[in-house]
TORNU-681689 format. One record per residue: residue number from 0; residue in three letters; x, y, z of N, C-alpha, C in turn. Coordinates in steps of 0.05 Angstrom, whole numbers, always signed. Atoms other than C-alpha are relative to their C-alpha. Layout:
NODE    nr   rest     n_xx     n_yy     n_zz    ca_xx    ca_yy    ca_zz     c_xx     c_yy     c_zz
NODE   NUM    ALA        X        Y        Z        X        Y        Z        X        Y        Z
...
This chain:
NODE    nr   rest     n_xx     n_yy     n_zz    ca_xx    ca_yy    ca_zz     c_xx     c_yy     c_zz
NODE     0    UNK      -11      +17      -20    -1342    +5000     -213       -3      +13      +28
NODE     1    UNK       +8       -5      -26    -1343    +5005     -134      +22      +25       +5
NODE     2    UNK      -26      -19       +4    -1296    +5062     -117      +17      -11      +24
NODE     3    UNK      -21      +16       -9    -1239    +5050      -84       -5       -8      +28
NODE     4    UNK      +10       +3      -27    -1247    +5019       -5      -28       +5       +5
NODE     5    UNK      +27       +5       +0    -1319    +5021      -16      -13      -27       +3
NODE     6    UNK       +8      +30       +9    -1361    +4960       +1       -9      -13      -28
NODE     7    UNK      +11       +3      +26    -1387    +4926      -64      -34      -11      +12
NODE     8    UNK      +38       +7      -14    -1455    +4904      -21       +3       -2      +31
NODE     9    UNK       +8       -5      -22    -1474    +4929      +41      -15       +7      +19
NODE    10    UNK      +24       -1       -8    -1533    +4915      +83       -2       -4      +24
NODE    11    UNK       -5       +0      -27    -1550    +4928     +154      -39       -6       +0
NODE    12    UNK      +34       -4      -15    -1624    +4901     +184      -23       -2      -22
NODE    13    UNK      +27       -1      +17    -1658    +4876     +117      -20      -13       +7
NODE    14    UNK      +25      +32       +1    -1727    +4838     +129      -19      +15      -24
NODE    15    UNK      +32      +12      +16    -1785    +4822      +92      -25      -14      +13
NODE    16    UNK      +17      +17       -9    -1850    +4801     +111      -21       -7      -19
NODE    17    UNK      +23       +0      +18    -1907    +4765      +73      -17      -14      +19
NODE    18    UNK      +34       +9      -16    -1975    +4765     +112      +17       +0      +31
NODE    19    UNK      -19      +13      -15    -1945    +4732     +174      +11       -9      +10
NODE    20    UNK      -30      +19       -4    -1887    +4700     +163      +20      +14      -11
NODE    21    UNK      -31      -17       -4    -1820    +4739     +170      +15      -17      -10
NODE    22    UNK      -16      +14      +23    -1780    +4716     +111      +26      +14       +4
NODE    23    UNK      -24       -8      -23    -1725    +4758     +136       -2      +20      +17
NODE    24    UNK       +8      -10      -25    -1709    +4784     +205      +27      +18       +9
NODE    25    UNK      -16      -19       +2    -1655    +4828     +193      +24       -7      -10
NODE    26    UNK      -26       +6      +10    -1595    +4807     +157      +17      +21       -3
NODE    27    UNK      -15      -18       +2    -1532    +4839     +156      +27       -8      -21
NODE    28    UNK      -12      +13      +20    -1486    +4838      +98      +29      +11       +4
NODE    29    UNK      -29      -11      +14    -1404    +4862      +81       +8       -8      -19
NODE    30    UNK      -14       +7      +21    -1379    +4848      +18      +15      +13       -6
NODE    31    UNK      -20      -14      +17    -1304    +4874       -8       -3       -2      -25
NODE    32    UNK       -8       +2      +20    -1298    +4886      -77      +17      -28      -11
NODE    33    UNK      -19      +21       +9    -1270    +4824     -121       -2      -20      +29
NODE    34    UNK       +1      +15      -14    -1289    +4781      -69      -24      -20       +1
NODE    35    UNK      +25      +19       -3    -1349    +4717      -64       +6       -1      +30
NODE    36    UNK      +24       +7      -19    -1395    +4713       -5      -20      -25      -13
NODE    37    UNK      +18      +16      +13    -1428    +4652       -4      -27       -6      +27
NODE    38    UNK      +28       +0      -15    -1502    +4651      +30      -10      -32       -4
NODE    39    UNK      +11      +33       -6    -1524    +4585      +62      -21       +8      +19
NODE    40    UNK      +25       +5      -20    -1583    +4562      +93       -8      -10       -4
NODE    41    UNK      +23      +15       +2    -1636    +4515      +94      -19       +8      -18
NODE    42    UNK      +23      -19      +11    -1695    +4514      +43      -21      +19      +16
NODE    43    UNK      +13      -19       -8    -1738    +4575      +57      +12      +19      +30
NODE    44    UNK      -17       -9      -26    -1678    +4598     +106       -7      +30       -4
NODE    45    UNK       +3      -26       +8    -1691    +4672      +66      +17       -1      -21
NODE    46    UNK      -22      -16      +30    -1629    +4676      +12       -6       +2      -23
NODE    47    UNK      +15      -10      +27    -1670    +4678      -46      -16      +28       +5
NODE    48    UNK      +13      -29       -4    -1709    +4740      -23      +21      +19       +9
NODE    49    UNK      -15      -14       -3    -1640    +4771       +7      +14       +9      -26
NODE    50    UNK      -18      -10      +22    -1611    +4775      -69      -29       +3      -12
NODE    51    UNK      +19      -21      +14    -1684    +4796      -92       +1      +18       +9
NODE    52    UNK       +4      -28       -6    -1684    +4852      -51      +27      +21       -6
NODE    53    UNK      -25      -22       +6    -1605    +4870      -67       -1       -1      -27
NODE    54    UNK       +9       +2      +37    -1624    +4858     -144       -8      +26       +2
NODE    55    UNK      +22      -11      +12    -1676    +4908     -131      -21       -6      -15
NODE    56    UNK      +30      +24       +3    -1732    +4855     -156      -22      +11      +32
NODE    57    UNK      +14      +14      -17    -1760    +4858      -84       +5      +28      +17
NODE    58    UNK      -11      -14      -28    -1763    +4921      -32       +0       -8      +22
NODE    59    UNK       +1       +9      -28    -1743    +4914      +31      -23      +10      +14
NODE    60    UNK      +25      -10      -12    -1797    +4919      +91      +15      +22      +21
NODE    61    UNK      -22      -15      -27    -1738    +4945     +142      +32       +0      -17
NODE    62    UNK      -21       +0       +6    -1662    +4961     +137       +6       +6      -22
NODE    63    UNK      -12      -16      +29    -1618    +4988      +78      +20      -16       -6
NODE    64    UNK      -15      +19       +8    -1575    +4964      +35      +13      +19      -23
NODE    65    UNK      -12      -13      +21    -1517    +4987      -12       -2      -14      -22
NODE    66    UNK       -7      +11      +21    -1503    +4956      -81      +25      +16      -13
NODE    67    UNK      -15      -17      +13    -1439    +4984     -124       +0      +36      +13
NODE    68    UNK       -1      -30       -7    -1449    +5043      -76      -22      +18       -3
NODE    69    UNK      +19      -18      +14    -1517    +5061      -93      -17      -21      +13
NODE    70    UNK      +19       +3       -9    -1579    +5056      -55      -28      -23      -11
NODE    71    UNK      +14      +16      +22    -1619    +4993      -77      -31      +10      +10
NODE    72    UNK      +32      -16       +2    -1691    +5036      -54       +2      +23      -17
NODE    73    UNK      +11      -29      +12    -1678    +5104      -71      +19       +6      -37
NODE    74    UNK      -18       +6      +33    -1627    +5084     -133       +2      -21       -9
NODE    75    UNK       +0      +25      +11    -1648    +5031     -165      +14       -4      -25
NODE    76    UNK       -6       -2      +26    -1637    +5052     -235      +34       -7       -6
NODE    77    UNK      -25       -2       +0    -1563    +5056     -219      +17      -16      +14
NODE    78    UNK       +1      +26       -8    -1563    +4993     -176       +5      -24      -30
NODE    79    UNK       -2      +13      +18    -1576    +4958     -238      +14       +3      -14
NODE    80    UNK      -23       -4      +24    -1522    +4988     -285      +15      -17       +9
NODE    81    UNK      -26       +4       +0    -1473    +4958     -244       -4      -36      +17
NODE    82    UNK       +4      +38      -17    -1505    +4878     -225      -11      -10      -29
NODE    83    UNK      +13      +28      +16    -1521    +4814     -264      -10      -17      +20
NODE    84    UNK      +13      +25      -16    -1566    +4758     -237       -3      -20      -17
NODE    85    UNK       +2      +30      +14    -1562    +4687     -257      -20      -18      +34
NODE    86    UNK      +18      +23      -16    -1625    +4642     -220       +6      -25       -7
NODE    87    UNK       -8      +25       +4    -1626    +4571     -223       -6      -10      -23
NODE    88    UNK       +4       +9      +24    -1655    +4561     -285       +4      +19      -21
NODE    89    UNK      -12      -18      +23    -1619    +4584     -354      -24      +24       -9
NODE    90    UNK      +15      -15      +17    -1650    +4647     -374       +1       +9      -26
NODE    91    UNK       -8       -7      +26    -1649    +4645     -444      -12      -18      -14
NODE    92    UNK      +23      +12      +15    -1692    +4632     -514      +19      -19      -13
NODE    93    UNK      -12      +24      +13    -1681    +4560     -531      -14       +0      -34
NODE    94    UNK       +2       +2      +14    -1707    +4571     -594      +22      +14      -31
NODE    95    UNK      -20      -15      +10    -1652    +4624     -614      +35      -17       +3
NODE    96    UNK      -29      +12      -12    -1574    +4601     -625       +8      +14      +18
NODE    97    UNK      -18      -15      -17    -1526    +4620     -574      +13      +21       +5
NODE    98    UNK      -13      -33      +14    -1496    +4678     -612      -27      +11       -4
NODE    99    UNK      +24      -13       +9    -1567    +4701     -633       -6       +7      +39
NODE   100    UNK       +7       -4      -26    -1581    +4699     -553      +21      +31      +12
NODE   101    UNK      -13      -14      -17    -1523    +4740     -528       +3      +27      -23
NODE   102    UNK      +14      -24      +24    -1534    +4795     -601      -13      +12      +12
NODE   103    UNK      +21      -14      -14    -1600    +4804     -581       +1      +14      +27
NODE   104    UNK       -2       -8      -36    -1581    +4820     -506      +21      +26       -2
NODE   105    UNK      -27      -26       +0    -1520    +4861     -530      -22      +27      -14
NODE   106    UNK      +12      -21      +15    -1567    +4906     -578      -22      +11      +25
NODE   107    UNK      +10      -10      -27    -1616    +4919     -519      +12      +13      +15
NODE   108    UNK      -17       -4      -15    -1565    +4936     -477      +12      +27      -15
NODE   109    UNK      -13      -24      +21    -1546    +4992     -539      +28       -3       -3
NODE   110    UNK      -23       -4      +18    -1483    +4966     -557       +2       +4      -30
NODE   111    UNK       -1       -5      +26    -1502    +4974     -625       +4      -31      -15
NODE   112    UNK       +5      +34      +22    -1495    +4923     -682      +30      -10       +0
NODE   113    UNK      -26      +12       -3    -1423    +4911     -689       +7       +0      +26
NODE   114    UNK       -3       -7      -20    -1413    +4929     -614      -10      -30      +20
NODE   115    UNK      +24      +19      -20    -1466    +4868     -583      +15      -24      -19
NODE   116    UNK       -8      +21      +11    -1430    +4822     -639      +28      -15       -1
NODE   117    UNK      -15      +10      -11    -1370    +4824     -620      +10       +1      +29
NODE   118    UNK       -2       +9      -28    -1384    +4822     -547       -7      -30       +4
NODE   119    UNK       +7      +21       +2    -1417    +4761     -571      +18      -27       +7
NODE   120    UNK      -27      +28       +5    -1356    +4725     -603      +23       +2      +29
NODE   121    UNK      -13       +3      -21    -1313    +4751     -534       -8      -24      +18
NODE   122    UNK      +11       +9      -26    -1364    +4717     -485       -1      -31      -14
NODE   123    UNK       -4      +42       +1    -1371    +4649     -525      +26      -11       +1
NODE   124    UNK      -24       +7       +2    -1302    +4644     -528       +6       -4      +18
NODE   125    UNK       -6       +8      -35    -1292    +4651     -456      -19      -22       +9
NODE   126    UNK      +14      +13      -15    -1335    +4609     -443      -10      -33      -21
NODE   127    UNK       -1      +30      +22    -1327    +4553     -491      -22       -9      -15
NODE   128    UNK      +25       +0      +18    -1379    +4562     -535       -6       +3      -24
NODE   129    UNK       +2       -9      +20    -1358    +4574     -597       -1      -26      -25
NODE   130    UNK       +8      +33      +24    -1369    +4495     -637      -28       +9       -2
NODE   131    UNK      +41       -2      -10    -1444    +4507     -607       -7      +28       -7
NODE   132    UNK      +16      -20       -5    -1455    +4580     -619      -17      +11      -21
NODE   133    UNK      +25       +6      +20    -1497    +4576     -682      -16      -25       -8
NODE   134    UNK      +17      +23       +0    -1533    +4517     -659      -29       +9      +16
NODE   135    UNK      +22       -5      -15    -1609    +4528     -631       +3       -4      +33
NODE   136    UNK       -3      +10      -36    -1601    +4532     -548       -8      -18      +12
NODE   137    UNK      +20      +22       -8    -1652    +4477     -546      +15      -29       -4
NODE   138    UNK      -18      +27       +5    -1597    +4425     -565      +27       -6      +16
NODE   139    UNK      -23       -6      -13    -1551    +4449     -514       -6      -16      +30
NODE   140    UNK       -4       +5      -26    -1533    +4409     -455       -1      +17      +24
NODE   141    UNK       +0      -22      -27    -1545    +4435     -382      +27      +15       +2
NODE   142    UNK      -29      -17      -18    -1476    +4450     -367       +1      +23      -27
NODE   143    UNK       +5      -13      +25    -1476    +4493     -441      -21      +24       +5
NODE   144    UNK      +20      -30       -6    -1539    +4530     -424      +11      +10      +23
NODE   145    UNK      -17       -6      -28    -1501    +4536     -349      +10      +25       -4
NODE   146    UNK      -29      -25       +9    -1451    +4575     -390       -7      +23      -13
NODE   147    UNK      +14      -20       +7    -1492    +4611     -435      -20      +15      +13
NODE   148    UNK      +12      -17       -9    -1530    +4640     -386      +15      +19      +23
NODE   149    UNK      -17      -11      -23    -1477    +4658     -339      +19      +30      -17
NODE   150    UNK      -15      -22      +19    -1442    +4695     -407      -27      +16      -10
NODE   151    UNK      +13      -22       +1    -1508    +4732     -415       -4      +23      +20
NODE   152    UNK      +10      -17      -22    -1501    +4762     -344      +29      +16       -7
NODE   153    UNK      -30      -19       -1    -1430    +4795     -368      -10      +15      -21
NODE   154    UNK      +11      -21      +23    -1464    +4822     -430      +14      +33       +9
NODE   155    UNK       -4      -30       -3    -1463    +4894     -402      +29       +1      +19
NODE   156    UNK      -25       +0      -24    -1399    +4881     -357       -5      +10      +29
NODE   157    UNK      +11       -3      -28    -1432    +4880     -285      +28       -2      +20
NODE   158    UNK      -29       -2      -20    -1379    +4901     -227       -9      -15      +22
NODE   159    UNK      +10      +19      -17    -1432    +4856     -179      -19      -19       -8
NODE   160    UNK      +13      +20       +4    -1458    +4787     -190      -11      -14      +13
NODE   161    UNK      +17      +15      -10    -1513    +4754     -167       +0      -30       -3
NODE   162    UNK      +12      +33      +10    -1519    +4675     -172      -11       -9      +25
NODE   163    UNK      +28       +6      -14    -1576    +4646     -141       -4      -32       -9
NODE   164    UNK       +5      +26       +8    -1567    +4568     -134      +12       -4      -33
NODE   165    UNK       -5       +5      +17    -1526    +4571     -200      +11      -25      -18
NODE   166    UNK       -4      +28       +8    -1513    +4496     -207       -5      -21       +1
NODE   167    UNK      +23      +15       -5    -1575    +4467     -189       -2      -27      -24
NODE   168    UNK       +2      +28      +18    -1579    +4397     -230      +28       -6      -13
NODE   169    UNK      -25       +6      +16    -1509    +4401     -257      +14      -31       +9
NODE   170    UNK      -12      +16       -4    -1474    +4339     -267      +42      +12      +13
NODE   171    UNK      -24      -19      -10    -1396    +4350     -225      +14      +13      -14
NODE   172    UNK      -15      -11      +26    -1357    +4362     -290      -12      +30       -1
NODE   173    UNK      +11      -17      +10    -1403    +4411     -309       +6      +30      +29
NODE   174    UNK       -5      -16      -31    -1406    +4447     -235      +31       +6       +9
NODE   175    UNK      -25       +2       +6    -1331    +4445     -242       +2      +18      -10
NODE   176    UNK      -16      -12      +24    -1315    +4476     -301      -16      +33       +3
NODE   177    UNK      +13      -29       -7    -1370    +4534     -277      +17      +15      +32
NODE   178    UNK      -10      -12      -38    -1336    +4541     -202      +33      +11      -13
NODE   179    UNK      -20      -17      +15    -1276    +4559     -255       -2      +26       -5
NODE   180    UNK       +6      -30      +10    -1300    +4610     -289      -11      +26      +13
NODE   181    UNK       +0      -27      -21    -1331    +4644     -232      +33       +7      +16
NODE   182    UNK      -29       -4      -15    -1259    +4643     -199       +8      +21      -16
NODE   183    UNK      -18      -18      +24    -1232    +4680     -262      -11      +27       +5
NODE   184    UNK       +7      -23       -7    -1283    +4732     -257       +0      +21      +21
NODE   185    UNK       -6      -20      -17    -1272    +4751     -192      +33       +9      +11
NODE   186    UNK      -21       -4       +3    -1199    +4745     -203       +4      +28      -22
NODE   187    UNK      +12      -26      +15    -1220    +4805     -246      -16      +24      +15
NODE   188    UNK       +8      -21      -10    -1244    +4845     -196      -38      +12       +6
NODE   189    UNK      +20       +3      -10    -1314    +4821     -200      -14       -2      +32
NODE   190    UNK       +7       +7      -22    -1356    +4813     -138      -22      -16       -1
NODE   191    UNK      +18      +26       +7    -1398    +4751     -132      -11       -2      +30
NODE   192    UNK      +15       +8      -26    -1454    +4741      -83      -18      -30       -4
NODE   193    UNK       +4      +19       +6    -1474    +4665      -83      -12      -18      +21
NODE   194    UNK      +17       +4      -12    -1529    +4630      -59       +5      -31       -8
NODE   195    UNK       -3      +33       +0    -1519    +4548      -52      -14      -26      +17
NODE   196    UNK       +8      +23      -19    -1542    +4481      -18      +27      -17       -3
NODE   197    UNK      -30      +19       +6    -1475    +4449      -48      +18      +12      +17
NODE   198    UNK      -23      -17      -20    -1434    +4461      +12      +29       +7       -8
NODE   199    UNK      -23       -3       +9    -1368    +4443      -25       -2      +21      -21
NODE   200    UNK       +1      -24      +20    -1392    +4495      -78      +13      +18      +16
NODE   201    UNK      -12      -14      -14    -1381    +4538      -19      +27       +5       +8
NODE   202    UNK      -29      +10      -13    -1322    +4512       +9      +21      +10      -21
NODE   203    UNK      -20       -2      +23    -1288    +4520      -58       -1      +25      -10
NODE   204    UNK       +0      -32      +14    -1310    +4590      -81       +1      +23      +16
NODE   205    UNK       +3      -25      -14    -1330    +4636      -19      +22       +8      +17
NODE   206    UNK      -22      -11      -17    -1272    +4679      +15      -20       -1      +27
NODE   207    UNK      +21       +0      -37    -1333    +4684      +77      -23       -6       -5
NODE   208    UNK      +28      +11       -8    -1395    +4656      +92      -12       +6      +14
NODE   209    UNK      +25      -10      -27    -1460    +4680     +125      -16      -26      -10
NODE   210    UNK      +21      +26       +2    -1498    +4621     +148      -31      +13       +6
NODE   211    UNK      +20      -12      -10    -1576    +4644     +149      -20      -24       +4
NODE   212    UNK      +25      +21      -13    -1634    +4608     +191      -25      +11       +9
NODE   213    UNK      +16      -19       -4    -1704    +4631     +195       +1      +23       -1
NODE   214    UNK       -2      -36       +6    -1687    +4703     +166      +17       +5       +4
NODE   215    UNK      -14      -13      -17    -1638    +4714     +208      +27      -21       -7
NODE   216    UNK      -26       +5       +7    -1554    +4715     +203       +3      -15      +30
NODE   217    UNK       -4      +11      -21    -1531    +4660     +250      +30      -13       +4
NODE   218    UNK      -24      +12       -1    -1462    +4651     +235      +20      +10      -26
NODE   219    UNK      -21      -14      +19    -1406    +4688     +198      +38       -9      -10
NODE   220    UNK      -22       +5       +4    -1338    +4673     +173      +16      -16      -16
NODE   221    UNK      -11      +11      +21    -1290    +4641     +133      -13      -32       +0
NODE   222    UNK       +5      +25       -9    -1305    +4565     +121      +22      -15      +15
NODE   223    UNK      -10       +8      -22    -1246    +4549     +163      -13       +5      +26
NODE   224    UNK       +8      -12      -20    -1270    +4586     +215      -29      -11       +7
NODE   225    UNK      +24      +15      -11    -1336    +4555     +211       -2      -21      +14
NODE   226    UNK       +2      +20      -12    -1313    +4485     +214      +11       -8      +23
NODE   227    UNK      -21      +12      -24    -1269    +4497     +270      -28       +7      +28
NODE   228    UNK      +17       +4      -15    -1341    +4516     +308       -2      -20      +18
NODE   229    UNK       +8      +30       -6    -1359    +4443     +307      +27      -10      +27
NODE   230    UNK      -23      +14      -24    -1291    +4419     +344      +26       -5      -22
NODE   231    UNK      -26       +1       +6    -1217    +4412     +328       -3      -25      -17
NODE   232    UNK       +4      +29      +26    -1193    +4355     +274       +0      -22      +18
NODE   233    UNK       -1      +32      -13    -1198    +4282     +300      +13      -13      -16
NODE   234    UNK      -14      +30       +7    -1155    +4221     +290      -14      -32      -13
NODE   235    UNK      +23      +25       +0    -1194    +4166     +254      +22      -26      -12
NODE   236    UNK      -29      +24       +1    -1156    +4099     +260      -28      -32       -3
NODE   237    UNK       +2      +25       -3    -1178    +4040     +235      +12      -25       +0
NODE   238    UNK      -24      +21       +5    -1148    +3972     +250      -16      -23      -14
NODE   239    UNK       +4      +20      +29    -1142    +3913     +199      -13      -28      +12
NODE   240    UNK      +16      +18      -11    -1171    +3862     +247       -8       -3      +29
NODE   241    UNK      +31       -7      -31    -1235    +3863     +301      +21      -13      +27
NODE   242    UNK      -16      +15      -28    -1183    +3825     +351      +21      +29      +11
NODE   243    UNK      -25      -17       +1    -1136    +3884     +344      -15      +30      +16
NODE   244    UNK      +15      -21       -9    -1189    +3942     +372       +9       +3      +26
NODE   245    UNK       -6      -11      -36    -1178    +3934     +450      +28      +10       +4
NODE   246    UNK      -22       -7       -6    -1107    +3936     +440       +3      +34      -17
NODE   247    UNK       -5      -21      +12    -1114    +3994     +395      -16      +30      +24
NODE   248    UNK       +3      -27      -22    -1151    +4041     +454       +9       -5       +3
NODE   249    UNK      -33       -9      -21    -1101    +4020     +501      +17      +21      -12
NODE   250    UNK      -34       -9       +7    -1050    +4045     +459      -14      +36      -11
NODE   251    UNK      +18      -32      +17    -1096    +4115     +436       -8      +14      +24
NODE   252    UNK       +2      -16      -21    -1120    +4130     +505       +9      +13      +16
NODE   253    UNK      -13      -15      -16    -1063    +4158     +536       +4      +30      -22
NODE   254    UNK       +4      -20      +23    -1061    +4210     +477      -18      +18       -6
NODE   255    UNK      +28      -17       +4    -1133    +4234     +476      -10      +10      +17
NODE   256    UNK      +21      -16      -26    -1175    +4287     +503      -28      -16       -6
NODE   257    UNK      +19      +26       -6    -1228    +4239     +536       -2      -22       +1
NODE   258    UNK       +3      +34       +6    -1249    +4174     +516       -5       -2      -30
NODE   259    UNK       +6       +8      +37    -1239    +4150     +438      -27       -6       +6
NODE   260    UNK      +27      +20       +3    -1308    +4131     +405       +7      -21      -23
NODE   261    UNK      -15      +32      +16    -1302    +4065     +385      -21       -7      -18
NODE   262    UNK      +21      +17      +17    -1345    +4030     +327      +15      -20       -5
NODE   263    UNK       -3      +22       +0    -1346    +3962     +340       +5       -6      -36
NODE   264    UNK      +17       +8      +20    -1386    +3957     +270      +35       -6      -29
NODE   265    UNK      -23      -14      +15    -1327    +3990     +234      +29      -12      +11
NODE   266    UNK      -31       +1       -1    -1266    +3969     +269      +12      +26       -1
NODE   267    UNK      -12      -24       -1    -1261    +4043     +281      +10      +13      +27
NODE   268    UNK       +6      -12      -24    -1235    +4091     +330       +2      +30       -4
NODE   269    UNK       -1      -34       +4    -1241    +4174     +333       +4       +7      +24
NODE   270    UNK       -3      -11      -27    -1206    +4212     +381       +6      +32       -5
NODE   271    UNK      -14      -29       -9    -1184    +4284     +395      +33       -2      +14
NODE   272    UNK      -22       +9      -19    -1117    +4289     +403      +12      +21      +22
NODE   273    UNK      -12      -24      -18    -1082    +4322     +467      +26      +23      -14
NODE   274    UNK      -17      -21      +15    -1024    +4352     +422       +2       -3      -18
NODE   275    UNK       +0       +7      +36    -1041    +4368     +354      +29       +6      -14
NODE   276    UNK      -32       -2      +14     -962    +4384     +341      +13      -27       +0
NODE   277    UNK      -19      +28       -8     -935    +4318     +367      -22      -24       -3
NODE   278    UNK       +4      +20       -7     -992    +4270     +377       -5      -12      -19
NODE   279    UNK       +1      +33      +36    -1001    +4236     +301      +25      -18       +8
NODE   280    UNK      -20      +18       +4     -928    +4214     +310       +1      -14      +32
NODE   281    UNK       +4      +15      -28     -948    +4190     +391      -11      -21       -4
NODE   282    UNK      +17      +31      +10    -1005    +4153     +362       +9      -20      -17
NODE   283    UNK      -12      +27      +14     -970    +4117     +313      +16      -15      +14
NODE   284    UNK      -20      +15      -14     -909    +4102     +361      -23      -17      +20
NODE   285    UNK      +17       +9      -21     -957    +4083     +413      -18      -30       -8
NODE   286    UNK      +18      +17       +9    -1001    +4032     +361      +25      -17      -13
NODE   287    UNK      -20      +23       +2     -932    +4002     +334       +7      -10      +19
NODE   288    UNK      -11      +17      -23     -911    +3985     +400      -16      -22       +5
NODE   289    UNK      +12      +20      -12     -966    +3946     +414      -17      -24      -21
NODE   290    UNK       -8      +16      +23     -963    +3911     +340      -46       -2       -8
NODE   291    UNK      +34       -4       +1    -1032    +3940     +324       -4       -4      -43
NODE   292    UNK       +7       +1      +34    -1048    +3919     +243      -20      +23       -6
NODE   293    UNK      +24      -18      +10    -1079    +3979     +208      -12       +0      -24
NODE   294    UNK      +10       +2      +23    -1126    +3989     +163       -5      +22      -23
NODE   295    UNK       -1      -29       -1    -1125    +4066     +165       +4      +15      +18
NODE   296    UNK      -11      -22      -22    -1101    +4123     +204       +6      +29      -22
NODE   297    UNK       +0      -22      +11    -1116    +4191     +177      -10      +21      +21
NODE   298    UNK       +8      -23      -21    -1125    +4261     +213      -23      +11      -19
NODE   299    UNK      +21       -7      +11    -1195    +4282     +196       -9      +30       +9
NODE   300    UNK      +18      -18      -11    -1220    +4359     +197      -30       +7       -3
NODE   301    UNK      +22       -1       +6    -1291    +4381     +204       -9       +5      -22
NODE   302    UNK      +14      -17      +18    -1335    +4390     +147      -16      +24       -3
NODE   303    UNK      +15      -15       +1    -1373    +4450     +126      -26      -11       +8
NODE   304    UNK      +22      +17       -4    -1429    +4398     +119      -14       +3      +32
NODE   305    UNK       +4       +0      -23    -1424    +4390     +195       -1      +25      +17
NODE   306    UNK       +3      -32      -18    -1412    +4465     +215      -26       +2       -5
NODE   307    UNK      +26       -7       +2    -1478    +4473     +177      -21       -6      +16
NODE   308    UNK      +17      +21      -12    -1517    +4419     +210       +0      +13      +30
NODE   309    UNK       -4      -20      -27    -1490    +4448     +278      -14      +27      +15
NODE   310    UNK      +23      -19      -12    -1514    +4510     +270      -28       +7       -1
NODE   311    UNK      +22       +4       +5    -1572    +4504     +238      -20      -17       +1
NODE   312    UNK      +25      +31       -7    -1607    +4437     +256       -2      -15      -20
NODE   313    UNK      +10      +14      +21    -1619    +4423     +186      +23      -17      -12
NODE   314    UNK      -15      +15      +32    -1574    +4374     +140       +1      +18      -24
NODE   315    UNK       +0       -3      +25    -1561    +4400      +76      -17      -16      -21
NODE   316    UNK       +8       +6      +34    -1604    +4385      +12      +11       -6      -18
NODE   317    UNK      -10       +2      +22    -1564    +4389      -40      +26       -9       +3
């Protein structure tokens, strides 16, 4: 494991280049122990080549990088004792059962024969696998292989985890019940580095977020802290009939910083309010007085979705 107040991944100034195009342009990493980082960006933003090169799959062209405390150039060997990687697609033989999969991986690994067998029966168990785990893998639902491949990356008990887009096609259930089990693990003292397009993946698992764009880190921090980038929460009020709108600015515009935006279309209005302590209960007093029928009135904060978009230009994918 990481020793104590040690980072668990720590990278200053990594790039990469192929031919040229600068795939990354220096990234800079911190990761605590027992903690998820979740890496966003746009396709071909770089985060698949930033967890090849902290795998040790991929050398860097520039900059260094720690792993578990150990040099992922000049110590690789010892890089890898202490990581698992899960990519987007299950790695594991669908021809073998479930238990025959995570055996075979344990005996490699030299736990020996009783040793890899009942690391076996631990990991299906955790991981709800044990109706299915002398069934062929080839008969196993996505979210199933999801699991069995996520319980082959604990095989050797990794103190840092890689996942790389790990819920790519999952139906929600399934993406669920996995954004669990990573929680547990790093409620264990794991450390999870996690690569996504599912922004709420993020939202829901990473203690901090590096947003990356063209190679390069363009935005750091918690996902509160991201969305509060974009702009403070807004007021979204809609009233219950199109006659009721003019009276409803009147009664909103003494309340807001600026001018509400109105959608006719919608019967909507969005404002900012001047005092986020007092002004929900202004705006309501203010829209009863003037016998405004609603249809809705909720305080709306930014999404991640939209911090993303903000800083990076792009929409989200996934």
């Amino acid at each position: 494991m990481t020793p104590h107040g040690e980072l668990a991944i720590e990278a200053e100034g990594l790039r990469k280049r192929y031919g040229d195009h600068e795939a990354l342009a220096g990234v800079d990493l911190a990761v605590p122990p027992g903690t998820v980082l979740g890496l966003l960006g746009p396709n071909g933003a770089g985060k698949t080549t930033t967890v090849r090169m902290l795998a040790t799959l991929l050398p860097p062209d520039g900059g260094s990088a720690l792993v578990a405390g150990h040099d992922i150039v000049r110590e690789r060997k010892q890089v890898q004792r202490h990581i698992a990687l899960a990519g987007q697609y299950a790695a594991v033989d669908e021809l073998l059962t479930g238990r025959q999969n995570l055996v075979l991986l344990g005996r490699l690994l030299h736990l020996g024969r009783r040793g890899a067998r009942a690391r076996a029966g631990e990991l299906l168990e955790r991981f709800n696998l044990v109706e299915a785990a002398d069934r062929a893998v080839g008969t196993y639902s996505g979210g199933m292989r999801r699991r069995l491949d996520l319980a082959t990356c604990l095989v050797a008990r990794p103190s840092v985890l890689f996942l790389d887009e790990p819920t790519t096609g999952l139906d929600p259930a399934s993406r669920m019940g996995l954004w669990t089990m990573v929680r547990e693990l790093v409620s264990e003292g794991v450390t999870v580095l996690l690569t996504t397009q599912y922004l709420e993946e993020a939202d829901y698992l990473a203690d901090r977020i590096v947003v990356i764009d063209k190679g390069r880190s363009v935005a750091e921090g918690t996902a509160d802290e991201l969305k509060r980038k974009v702009g403070r929460e807004r007021l979204e009020v809609a009233v219950a009939h199109p006659e009721g709108l003019a009276d409803a600015v009147a009664a909103l515009t003494p309340v807001a910083v600026g001018v509400p935006v109105v959608d006719e279309r919608r019967c909507s209005i969005s404002l900012e309010l001047l005092d986020e302590s007092g002004g929900i209960a202004a705006a309501a007093s203010a829209l009863h007085e003037r016998g405004v029928a609603l249809a809705d009135f909720a305080l709306r904060r930014p999404t991640l979705d939209e911090a993303f978009l903000d800083l990076t230009g792009h929409p989200t994918t996934g």
